[in-house]
TORRO-968439 format. One record per residue (C-alpha): x, y, z. Coordinates in nm, 3 decimals, always signed. Example, Ala and Ser with C-alpha at 12.3 -4.5 7.8 and 13.67 -1.06 7.14 Angstrom:
REM residues 2
+1.230,-0.450,+0.780
+1.367,-0.106,+0.714
//
This chain:
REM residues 556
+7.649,+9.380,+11.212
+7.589,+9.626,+10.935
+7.187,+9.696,+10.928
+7.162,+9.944,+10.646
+7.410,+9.993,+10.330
+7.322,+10.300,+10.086
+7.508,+10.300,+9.754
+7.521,+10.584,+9.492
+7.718,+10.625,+9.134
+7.893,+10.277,+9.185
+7.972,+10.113,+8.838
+7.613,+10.026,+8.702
+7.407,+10.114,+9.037
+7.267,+10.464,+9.028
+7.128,+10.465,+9.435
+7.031,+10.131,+9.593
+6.953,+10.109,+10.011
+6.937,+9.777,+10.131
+6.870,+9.650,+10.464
+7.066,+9.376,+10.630
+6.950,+9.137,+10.938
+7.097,+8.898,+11.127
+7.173,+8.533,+11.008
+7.257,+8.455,+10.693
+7.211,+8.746,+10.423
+7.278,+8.519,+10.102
+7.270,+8.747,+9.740
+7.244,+8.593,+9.400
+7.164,+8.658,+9.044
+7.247,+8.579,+8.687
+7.649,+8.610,+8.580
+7.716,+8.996,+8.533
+7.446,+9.131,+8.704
+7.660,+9.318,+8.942
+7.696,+9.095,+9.246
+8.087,+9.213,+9.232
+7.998,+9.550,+9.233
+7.832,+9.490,+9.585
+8.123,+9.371,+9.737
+8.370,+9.612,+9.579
+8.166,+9.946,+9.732
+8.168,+9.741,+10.073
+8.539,+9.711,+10.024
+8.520,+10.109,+9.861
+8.335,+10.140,+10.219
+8.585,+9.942,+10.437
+8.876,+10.161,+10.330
+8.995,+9.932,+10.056
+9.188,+10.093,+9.734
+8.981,+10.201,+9.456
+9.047,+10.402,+9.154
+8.825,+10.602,+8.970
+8.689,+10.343,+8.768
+8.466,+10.248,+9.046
+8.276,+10.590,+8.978
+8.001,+10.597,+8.744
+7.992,+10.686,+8.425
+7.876,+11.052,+8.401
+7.865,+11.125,+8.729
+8.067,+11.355,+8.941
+8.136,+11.166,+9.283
+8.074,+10.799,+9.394
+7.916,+10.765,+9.784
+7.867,+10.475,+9.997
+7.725,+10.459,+10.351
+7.646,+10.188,+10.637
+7.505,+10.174,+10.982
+7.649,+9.947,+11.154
+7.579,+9.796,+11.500
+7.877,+9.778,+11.807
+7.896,+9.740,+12.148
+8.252,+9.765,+12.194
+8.452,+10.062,+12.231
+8.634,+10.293,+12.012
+8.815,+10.467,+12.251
+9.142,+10.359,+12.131
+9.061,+10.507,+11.771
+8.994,+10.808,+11.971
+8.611,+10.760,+11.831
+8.302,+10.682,+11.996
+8.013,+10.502,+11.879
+7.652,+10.650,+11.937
+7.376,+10.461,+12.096
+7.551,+10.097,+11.951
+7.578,+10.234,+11.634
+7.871,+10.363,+11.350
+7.753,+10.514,+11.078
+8.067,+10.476,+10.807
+8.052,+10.677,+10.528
+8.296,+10.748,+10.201
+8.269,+10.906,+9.894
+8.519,+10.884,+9.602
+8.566,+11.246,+9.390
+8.585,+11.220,+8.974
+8.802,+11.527,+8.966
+9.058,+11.469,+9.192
+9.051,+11.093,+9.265
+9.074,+11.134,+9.629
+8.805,+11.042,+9.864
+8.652,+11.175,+10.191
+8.627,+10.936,+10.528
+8.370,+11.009,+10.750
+8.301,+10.792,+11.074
+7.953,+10.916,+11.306
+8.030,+11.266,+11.085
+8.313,+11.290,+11.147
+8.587,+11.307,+10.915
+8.892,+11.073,+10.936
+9.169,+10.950,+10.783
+9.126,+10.593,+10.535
+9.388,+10.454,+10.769
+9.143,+10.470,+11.037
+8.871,+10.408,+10.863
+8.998,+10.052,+10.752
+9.100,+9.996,+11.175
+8.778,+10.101,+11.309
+8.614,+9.830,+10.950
+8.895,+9.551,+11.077
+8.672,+9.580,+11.410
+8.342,+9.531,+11.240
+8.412,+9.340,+10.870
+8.552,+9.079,+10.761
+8.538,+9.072,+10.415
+8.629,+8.736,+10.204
+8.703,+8.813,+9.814
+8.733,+8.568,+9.545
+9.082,+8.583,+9.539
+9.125,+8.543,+9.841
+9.183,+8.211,+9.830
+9.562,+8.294,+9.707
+9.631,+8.393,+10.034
+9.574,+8.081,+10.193
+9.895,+7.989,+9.959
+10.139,+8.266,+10.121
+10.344,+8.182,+10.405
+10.350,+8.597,+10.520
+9.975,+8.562,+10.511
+9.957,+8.232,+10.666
+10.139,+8.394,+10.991
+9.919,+8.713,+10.972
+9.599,+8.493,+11.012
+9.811,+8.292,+11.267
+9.879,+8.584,+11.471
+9.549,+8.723,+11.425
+9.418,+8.417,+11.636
+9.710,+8.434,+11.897
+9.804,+8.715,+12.164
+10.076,+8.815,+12.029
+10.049,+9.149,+12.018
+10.211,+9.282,+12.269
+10.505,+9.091,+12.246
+10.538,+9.190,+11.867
+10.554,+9.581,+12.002
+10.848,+9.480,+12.238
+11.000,+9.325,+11.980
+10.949,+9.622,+11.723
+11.094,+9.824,+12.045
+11.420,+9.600,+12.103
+11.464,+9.567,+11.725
+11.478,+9.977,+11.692
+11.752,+9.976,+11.976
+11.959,+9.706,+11.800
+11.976,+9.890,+11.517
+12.057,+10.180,+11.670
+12.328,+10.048,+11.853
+12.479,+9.848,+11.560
+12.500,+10.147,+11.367
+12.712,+10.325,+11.655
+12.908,+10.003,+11.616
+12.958,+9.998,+11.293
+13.031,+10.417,+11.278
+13.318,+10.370,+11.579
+13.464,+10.025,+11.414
+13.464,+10.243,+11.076
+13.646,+10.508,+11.247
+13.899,+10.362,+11.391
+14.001,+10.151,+11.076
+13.948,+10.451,+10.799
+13.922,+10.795,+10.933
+14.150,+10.826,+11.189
+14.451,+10.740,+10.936
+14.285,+11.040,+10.734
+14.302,+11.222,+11.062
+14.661,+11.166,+11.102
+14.766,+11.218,+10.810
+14.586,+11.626,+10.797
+14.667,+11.668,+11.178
+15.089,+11.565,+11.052
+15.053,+11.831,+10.784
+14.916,+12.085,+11.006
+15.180,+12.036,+11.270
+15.453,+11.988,+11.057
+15.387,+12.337,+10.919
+15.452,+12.499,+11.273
+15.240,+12.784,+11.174
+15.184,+13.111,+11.385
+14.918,+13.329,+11.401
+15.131,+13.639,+11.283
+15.392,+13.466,+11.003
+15.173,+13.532,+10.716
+15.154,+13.946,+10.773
+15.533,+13.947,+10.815
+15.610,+13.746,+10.608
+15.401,+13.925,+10.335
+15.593,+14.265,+10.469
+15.945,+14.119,+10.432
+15.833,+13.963,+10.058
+15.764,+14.326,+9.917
+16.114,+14.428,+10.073
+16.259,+14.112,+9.964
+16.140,+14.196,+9.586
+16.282,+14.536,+9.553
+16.581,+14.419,+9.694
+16.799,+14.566,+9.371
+16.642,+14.902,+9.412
+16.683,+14.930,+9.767
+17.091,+14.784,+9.794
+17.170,+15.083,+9.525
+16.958,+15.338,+9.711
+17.119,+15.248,+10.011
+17.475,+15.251,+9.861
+17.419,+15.664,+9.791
+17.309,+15.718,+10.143
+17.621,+15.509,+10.258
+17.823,+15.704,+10.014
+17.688,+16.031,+10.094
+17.687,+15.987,+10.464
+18.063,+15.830,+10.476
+18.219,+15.992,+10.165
+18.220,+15.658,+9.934
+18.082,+15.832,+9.611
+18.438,+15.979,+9.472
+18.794,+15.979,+9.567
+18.874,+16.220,+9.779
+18.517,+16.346,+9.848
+18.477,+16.479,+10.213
+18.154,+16.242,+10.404
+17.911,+16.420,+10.574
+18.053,+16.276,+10.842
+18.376,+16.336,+10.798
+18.218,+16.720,+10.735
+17.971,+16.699,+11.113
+18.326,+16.592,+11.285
+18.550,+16.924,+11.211
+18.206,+17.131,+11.215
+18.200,+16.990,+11.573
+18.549,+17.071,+11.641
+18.512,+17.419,+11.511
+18.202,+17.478,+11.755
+18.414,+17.316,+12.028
+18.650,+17.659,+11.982
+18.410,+17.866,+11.979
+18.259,+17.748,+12.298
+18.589,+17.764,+12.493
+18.639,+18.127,+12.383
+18.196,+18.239,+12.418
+18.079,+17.986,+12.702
+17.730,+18.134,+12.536
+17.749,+17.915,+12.266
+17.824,+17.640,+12.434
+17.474,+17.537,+12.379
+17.534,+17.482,+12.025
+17.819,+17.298,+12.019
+17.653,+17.052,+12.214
+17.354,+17.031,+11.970
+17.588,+16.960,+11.678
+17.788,+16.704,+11.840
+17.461,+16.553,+11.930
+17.385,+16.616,+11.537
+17.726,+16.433,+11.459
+17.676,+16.141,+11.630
+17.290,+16.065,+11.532
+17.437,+16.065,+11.171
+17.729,+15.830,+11.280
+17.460,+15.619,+11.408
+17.227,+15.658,+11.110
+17.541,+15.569,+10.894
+17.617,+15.225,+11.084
+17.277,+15.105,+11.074
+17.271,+15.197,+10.672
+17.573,+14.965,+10.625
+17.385,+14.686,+10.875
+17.083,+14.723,+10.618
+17.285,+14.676,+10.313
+17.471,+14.371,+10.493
+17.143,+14.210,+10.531
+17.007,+14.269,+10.163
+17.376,+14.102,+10.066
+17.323,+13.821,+10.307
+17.147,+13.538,+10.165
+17.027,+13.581,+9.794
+16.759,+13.267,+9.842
+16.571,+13.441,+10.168
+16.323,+13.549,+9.862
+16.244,+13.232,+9.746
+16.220,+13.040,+10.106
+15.950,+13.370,+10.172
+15.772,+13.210,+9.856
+15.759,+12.865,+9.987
+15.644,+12.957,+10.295
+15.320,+13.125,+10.201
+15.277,+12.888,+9.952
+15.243,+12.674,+10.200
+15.058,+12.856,+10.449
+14.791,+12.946,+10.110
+14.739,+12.593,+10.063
+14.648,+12.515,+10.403
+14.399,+12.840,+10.471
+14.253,+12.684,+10.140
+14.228,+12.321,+10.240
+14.145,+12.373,+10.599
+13.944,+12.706,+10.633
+14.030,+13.029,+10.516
+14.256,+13.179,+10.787
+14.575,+13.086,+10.968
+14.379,+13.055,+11.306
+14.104,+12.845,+11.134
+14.370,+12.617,+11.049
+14.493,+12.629,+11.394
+14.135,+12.533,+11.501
+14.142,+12.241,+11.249
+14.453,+12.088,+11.450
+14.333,+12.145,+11.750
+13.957,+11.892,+11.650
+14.189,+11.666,+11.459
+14.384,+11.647,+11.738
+14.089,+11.613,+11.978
+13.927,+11.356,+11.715
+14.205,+11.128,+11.714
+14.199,+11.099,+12.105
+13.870,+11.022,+12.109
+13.925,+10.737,+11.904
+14.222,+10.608,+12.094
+14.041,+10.643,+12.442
+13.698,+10.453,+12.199
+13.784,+10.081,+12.284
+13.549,+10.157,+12.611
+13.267,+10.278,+12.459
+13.315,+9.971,+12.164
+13.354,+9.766,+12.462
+12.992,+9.916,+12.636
+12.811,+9.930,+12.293
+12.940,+9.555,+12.230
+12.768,+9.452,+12.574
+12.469,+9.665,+12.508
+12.431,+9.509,+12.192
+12.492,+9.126,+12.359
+12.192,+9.218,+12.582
+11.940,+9.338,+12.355
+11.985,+9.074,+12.108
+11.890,+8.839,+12.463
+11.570,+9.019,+12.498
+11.521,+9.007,+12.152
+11.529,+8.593,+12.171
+11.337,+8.584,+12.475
+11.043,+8.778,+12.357
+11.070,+8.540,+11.998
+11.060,+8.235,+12.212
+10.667,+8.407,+12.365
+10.593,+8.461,+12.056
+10.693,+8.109,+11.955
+10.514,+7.979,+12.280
+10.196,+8.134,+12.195
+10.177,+8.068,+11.806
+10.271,+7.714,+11.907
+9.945,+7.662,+12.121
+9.751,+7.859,+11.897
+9.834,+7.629,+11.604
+9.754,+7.308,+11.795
+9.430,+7.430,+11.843
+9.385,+7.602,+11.552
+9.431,+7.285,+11.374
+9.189,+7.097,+11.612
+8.946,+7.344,+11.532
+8.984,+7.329,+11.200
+8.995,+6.970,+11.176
+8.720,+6.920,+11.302
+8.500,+7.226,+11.105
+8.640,+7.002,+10.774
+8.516,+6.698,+10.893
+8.201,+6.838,+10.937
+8.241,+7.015,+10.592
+8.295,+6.639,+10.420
+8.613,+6.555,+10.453
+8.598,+6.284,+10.703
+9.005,+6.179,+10.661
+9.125,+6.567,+10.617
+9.381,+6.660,+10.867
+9.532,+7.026,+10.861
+9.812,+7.121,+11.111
+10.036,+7.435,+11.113
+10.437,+7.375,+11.070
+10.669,+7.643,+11.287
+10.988,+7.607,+11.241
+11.213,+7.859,+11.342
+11.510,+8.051,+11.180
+11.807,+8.266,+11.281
+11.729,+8.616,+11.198
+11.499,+8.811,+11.336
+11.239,+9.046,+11.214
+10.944,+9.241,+11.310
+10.738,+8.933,+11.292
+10.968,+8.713,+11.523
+11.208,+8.403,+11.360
+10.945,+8.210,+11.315
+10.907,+8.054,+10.941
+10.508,+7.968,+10.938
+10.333,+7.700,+10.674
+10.012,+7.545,+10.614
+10.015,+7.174,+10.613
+9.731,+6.960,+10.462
+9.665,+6.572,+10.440
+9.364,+6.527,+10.264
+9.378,+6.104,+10.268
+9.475,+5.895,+10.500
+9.798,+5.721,+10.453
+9.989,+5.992,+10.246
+10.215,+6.257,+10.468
+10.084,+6.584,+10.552
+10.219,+6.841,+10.297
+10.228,+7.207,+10.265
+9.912,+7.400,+10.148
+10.012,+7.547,+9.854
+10.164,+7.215,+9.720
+9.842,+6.995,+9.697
+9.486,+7.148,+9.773
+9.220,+7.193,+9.536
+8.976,+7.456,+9.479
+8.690,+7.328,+9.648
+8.924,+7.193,+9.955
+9.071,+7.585,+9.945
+8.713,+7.683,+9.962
+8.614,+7.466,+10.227
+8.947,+7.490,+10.398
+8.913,+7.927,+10.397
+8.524,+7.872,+10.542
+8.689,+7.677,+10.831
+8.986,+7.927,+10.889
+8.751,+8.235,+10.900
+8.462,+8.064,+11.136
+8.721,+8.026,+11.392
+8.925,+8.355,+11.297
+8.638,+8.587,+11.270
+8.487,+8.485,+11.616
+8.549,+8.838,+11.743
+8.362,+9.037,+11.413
+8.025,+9.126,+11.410
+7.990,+9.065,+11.018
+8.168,+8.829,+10.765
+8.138,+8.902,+10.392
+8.198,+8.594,+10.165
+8.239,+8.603,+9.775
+8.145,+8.308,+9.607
+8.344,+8.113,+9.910
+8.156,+7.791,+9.717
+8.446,+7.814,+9.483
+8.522,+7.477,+9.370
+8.216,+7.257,+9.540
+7.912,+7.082,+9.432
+7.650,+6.858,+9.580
+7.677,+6.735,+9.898
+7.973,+6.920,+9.999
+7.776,+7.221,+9.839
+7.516,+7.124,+10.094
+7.765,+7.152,+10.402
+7.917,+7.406,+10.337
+7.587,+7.570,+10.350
+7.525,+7.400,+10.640
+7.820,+7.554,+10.827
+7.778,+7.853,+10.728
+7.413,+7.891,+10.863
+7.554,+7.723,+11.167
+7.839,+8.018,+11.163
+7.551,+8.279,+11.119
+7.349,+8.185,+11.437
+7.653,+8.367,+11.643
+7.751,+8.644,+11.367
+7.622,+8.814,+11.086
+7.670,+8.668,+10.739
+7.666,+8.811,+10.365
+7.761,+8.537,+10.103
+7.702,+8.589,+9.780
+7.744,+8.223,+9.663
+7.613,+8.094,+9.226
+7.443,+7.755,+9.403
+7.088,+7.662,+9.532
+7.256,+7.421,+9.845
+7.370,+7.750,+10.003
+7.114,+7.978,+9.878
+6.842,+7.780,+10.031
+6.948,+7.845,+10.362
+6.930,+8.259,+10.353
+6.755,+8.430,+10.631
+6.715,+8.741,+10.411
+6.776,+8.627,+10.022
+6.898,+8.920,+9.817
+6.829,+8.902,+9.429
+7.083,+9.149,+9.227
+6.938,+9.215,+8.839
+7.084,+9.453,+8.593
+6.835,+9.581,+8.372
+6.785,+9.884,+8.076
+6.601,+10.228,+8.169
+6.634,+10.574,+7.920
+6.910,+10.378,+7.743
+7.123,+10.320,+8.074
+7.219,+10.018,+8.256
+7.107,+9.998,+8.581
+7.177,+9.731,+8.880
+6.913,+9.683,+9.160
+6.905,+9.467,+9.482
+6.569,+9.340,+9.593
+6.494,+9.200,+9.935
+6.322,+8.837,+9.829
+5.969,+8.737,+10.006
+5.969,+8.359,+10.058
+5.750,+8.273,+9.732
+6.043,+8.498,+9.532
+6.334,+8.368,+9.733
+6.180,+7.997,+9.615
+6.140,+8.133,+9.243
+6.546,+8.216,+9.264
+6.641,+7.895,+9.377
+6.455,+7.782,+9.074
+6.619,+7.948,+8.830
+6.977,+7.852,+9.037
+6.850,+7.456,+9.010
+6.704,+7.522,+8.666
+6.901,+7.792,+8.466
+6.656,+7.948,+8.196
+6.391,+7.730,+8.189
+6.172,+7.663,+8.537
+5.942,+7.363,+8.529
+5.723,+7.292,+8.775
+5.972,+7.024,+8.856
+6.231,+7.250,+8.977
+5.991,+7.463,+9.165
+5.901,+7.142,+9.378
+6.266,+7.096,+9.403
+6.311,+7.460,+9.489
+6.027,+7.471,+9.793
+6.169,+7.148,+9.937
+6.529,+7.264,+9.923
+6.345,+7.606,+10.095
+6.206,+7.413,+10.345
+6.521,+7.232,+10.456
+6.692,+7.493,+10.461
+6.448,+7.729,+10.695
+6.484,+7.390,+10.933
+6.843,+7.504,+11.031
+6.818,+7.869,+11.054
+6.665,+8.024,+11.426
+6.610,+8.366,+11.255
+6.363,+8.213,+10.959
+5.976,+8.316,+11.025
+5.793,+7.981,+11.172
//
């Protein structure tokens, strides 16, 4: 339960420390006089969103802290709690809007903050009420009573893999219809294009031949012509010239053997030329032989450009390119297997997935039967004798982190009229009545429960049981209500009175701890409004006194 609250710069409070005790801590005072303000630094202390509204005016930083008392263990947070006791503390910064968690000291994240408060708090709102009227919240509070847990983490597990496994589907299945045909179709134009890893250099050599090709044919015709005596009629060749040089060398060598050695060298001489000649008429047969050979060159390392470009830079990236196409589009062939394993893979988690929403189903099922006893019966005891509240689950075919279950609130307020869902026919004061029920049985676990105005709606005698219930709830868990009627305020084990007065020009909010004779006075002015008779006050001690009957923490 939370023994000590301490709150500084919050709206109109400058510093108030109050002390909370067990039972039933009930708060009042006049419309305005800051009893929301209370509850919002609780929620400010909880880990709830704030902005920085909540700080006061004029002040730098906004600070609330609480002691609270805990057996249980934190170890799961990774905390630990000293001698039974958390001491939770947060404060809210005017410059940057960010705040500063602190649990025993230590500083922590608001995310853990607000799960080591979910252990503690339970804190009702006004609005709360709303919720009561939202399917999403109706299976939260469900779940919150049943042990479902674990089975929601499988499920969160098995819903991952299905994912995971459809989306292998899906990429496979999208392959084999799409890409591959855009496989083929690059892995046709590489092959069709038979390219080698050498073509481009010669043909790049043979192009620059190819496009001199007019200076080079008439160059070659004056060798030819030179060589073999085609320049002029009647001119001698240099051949023609080597031949009888030869022949004259020959007759010298028959008549000096010494020279012998040089006729030898100029035949030799003659018939390199002859040679040289022949392959100079070759050469100008092949610049004669096909005048297109320039423009097929062209093509071709047009070609071969637009390929480098498309598929990597360089004739043996492209090369590389066939070779994954090629590699890609077997893979897809030989993929019917692994569609056919993922396909069973997928057939078996989506098993497990309905086996673990049927547990779930089982155990929201049980808890809703006797959640609905329960709360039957807390209504019946709350006034309304005929009420009858049950929880629909019906179930629906996809699945989500929450199961397929499809939760709603049903309510039959009279008898003889069908039950019908929540949202569709309550009233305020059965919403009130109906929330009180829900959290006495929901908040069994917490140490404290924080209601706002949970009289929302009632009057009277039902304004008188709900009190009655809630000092009944209080004997087994700390309560805080801060509740606008007498019925309820009557039965405070600790009465808190919350005034806003004026000091050096400022507007200030206090909360005073109530002896009996004062707590009496407020119930006054609750029965009374502005004007206390002696009437009221009578009416105020009695209502006191019945109310002190029911409460095992109230001084004898």
């Amino acid at each position: 339960m939370i023994t000590h609250l301490r709150i500084q710069n919050v709206a109109l409070i400058n510093e108030v420390e109050v002390s909370f005790t067990a039972g039933l801590n009930i708060l009042t005072g006049e419309t305005g006089a800051g009893k929301s303000i209370v509850v919002d630094s609780i929620n400010f202390l909880l880990g709830g969103r704030v902005s920085r509204d909540l700080i006061r005016a004029g002040a730098d930083f906004a600070c609330v802290e609480g002691i609270v008392e805990y057996s249980g263990s934190l170890d799961e947070l990774g905390l630990e709690n000293t001698d039974g006791q958390i001491m939770l503390s947060r404060v809210l910064h005017a410059d940057t809007g960010k705040s500063i968690c602190r649990i025993n000291g230590r500083i922590v994240t608001v995310g853990i903050l607000k799960d080591v408060a979910g252990l503690l708090v339970d804190l009702h709102g006004q609005h709360e009420h709303q919720s009561l009227l939202d399917p999403a919240k109706q299976l939260h509070m469900l779940d919150h009573f049943c042990a479902v847990a674990p089975h929601k983490a499988a499920l969160e597990g098995l819903l991952h893999e299905y994912k995971r496994v459809n989306k292998e589907l899906k990429a496979l299945n999208n392959i084999a219809t799409e890409q591959v045909e855009i496989w083929r179709f690059q892995l046709n134009e590489i092959e069709s294009a038979a390219l080698k890893p050498d073509e481009e250099d010669e043909l790049t050599a043979k192009r620059t031949r190819l496009s001199g090709v007019e200076k080079l044919s008439k160059n070659t015709d004056a060798v030819i012509a030179l060589l073999c005596g085609w320049s002029a009629p009647g001119q001698i060749s240099a051949v023609d010239q080597l031949a009888k040089a030869v022949s004259h060398s020959a007759e010298i060598a028959r008549h000096d053997p010494a020279k012998e050695d040089l006729h030898h060298e100029l035949n030799a001489l003659y018939t390199q030329v002859a040679e040289i000649s022949q392959d100079f008429r070759d050469y100008s047969d092949e610049l004669d032989a096909d005048p297109h050979e320039l423009d097929r060159i062209e093509t071709r390392l047009d070609l071969i450009y637009r390929l480098k470009k498309k598929y990597g830079g360089t004739v043996e990236a492209v090369l590389k390119k066939q070779d994954e196409l090629s590699q890609k589009i077997d893979g897809v062939e030989n993929s019917a297997v692994e569609i056919a394993r993922l396909q069973g893979l997928r057939k078996r988690v989506a098993e497990e997935i309905t086996a673990v929403c049927d547990k779930i189903n089982q155990a929201r099922t049980a808890g809703a039967q006797q959640i609905s006893a329960q709360i039957t019966e807390i209504l019946h005891d709350l006034g309304m004798k005929n009420a009858l509240f049950s929880i629909e689950i019906t179930r629906k075919t996809t699945f989500s982190p929450d199961g397929n279950d499809i939760i709603e609130f049903m309510f039959l307020p009279n008898l003889g009229e069908p039950a019908k869902p929540l949202r569709k026919i309550a009233s305020g004061g059965e919403m009130s009545r109906i929330m009180l029920a829900i959290k006495t049985i929901m908040s069994d676990k917490i140490g404290t429960v924080i209601f706002d105005e949970v009289d929302t709606g009632v009057s009277g005698r039902t304004a008188q049981q709900v009190a009655e219930k809630l000092a009944a709830v209080s004997r087994t868990r700390q309560i805080l209500c801060i509740t606008h009627l007498p019925q309820i305020a009557a039965f405070a084990d600790t009465h808190f009175l919350i005034q806003k007065q004026t000091e050096a020009e400022r507007t200030l909010t206090s909360v005073t701890a109530l002896s009996y004779d004062e707590a009496v006075n407020e119930l006054a002015r609750l029965i009374g409004g502005a004007e206390i008779t002696a009437a009221t006050v009578q009416a105020a001690h009695e209502m006191k006194g019945q109310g002190q009957g029911h409460s095992p923490f109230s001084p004898t």
